[in-house]
C-alpha positions, 0 to 999 in steps of 0.5 A, a space after each residue: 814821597 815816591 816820584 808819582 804819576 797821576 793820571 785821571 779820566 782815561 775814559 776807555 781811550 786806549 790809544 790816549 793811555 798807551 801813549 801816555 803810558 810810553 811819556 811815563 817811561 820817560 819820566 823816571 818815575 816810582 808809581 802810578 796813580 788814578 783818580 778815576 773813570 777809567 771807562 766811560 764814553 772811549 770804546 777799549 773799556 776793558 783794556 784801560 781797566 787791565 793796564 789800571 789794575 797795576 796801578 799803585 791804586 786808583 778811587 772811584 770816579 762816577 762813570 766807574 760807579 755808573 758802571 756797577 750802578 745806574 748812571 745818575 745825571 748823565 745825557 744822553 750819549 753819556 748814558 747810552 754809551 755807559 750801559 754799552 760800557 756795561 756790556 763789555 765788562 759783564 762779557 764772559 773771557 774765558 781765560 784764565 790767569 790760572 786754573 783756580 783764578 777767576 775769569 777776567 771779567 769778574 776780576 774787572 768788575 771785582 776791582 771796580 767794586 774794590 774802588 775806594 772814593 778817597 786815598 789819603 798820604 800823610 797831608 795829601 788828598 787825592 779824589 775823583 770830584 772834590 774833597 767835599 764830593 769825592 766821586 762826583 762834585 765838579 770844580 770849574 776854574 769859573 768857581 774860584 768867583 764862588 767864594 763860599 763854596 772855594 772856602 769849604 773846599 779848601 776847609 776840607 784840603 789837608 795840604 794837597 788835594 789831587 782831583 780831575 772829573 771836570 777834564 780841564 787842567 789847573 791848580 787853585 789856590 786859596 787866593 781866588 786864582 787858577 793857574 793853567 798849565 801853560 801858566 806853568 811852565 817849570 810845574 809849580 813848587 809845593 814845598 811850603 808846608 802851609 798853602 793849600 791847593 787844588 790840583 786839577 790833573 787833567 783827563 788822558 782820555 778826553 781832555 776839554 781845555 781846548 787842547 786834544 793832548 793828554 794831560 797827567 801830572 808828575 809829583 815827588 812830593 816837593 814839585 809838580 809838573 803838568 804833562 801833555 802828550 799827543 796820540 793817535 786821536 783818528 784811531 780812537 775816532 774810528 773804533 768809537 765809530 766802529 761801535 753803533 752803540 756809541 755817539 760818534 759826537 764822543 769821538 769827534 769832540 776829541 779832535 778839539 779837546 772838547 
C-alpha cells in the first residue's frame, strides 16, 4: 500500500486543515484520505470541501449526510450550526472551472451526494463510525468494557478498520485494550497479518481528547503513526464568532480539545 495520510472530522476548520495539510508535505507521503465531516460546526465549510475534493476519496460522515438531509440526534448548537452549513453550500459561486462546467456550488453538493459510506482495500476498512455503523455508531474507549458489542465489531474487521466520528484518538484491540497516542510513541506495527484492530484517527478539526492539536494518522500498510499538530486556534475562534448563526461554544471548546 501506498504511504497514506488519513485525515478525519475536519469540521469546517480551515486554519485546522491548512496546517495539517503543511505536516503532511513533511511526511513523504503518496496520498490522502478522509474519513468524513468535512463540514460541521467550524465556519470555512466550503473551503475544507475544495481541499478534500482532491483527495484520493473521502466516505461519509453524518454531518456530511446531515448537510444534504435533516440532521437526526444532533443538539442544538450542532443543528443549528448544520443548516448555517447548508446555506453556504447552496450559496450560488458563479465561477466557473470552465465555460461548460458546473457552478462551484453544485460541484460540492455534487461530491457530498457522491460519498460512498465504506471504502475497502484488500483486508483494510475505512468508515466514518464503525464497521457495523459506517456513518454514524460511535466507539468510545469506555466500550472496550462492552465486551458484547466489541465482539461484533471486530466480527466485521477484515484486518484494519479505519474510523473517527467520536474525535478521540486510539487503537482497540481484540484484547479489551485501547491504546493513546501518547502510548504510542514509535506508532505501532501492523504487519502480523491475524490481529485485528481498530484505529481511531482522531479529528483535525476539532479534537476531544483533552489535547487542542490536531490529530491524523500515517499508514504504509506495515506501520502506523499518530500526528498532532498545532494551528492557529484564535483564528478559527474569531471567524466562528464573526458568524451569529454559529455558537461561540463551538469555537471556545477548541481552545481545551473538548
Amino acid at each position: 500500500m501506498n504511504r497514506t495520510a488519513i485525515l478525519s472530522d475536519i469540521h469546517g476548520n480551515l486554519a485546522a486543515l491548512q496546517a495539517v495539510m503543511a505536516h503532511i508535505e513533511t511526511q513523504k507521503v503518496d496520498r490522502l484520505v478522509c474519513l468524513g465531516d468535512v463540514v460541521g460546526y467550524g465556519p470555512k465549510p466550503c473551503d475544507c470541501l475544495d481541499i478534500v475534493m482532491d483527495f484520493s476519496f473521502c466516505v461519509l460522515g453524518n454531518h456530511d449526510s446531515s448537510a444534504l438531509f435533516d440532521p437526526e440526534g444532533f443538539n442544538a448548537a450542532a443543528e443549528q450550526a448544520i443548516f448555517w452549513t447548508r446555506s453556504q453550500l447552496e450559496k450560488r459561486d458563479d465561477r466557473q472551472a470552465s465555460d461548460e462546467g458546473p457552478c462551484v456550488s453544485r460541484r460540492r453538493m455534487d461530491f457530498l451526494c457522491g460519498l460512498p459510506r465504506t471504502v475497502r482495500e484488500d483486508n483494510v476498512l475505512f468508515v466514518h463510525g464503525s464497521p457495523r455503523g459506517p456513518t454514524n455508531e460511535y466507539v468510545m474507549p469506555e466500550d472496550i468494557q462492552n465486551t458484547k458489542k466489541m465482539e461484533k465489531l471486530f466480527s466485521l474487521v477484515p484486518h484494519l478498520c479505519f474510523q473517527g466520528h467520536t474525535h478521540v484518538p486510539g487503537i482497540f484491540t481484540t484484547d479489551s485494550t485501547f491504546l493513546r497516542p501518547d502510548d504510542l510513541p514509535d506508532g505501532f506495527d501492523v504487519t502480523d497479518p491475524d490481529i485485528q484492530l481498530m484505529i481511531n484517527v482522531g479529528s483535525v478539526g476539532q479534537p476531544r481528547d483533552g489535547d487542542p492539536r490536531s490529530c491524523y494518522v500515517t499508514f504504509d500498510g506495515q506501520h502506523l503513526e499518530f500526528h498532532r499538530v498545532e494551528y492557529d486556534v484564535e483564528q478559527t475562534v474569531s471567524q466562528i464568532e464573526a458568524e451569529s448563526e454559529l455558537d461561540n461554544f463551538l469555537g471556545y471548546r477548541l481552545r481545551d480539545g473538548r
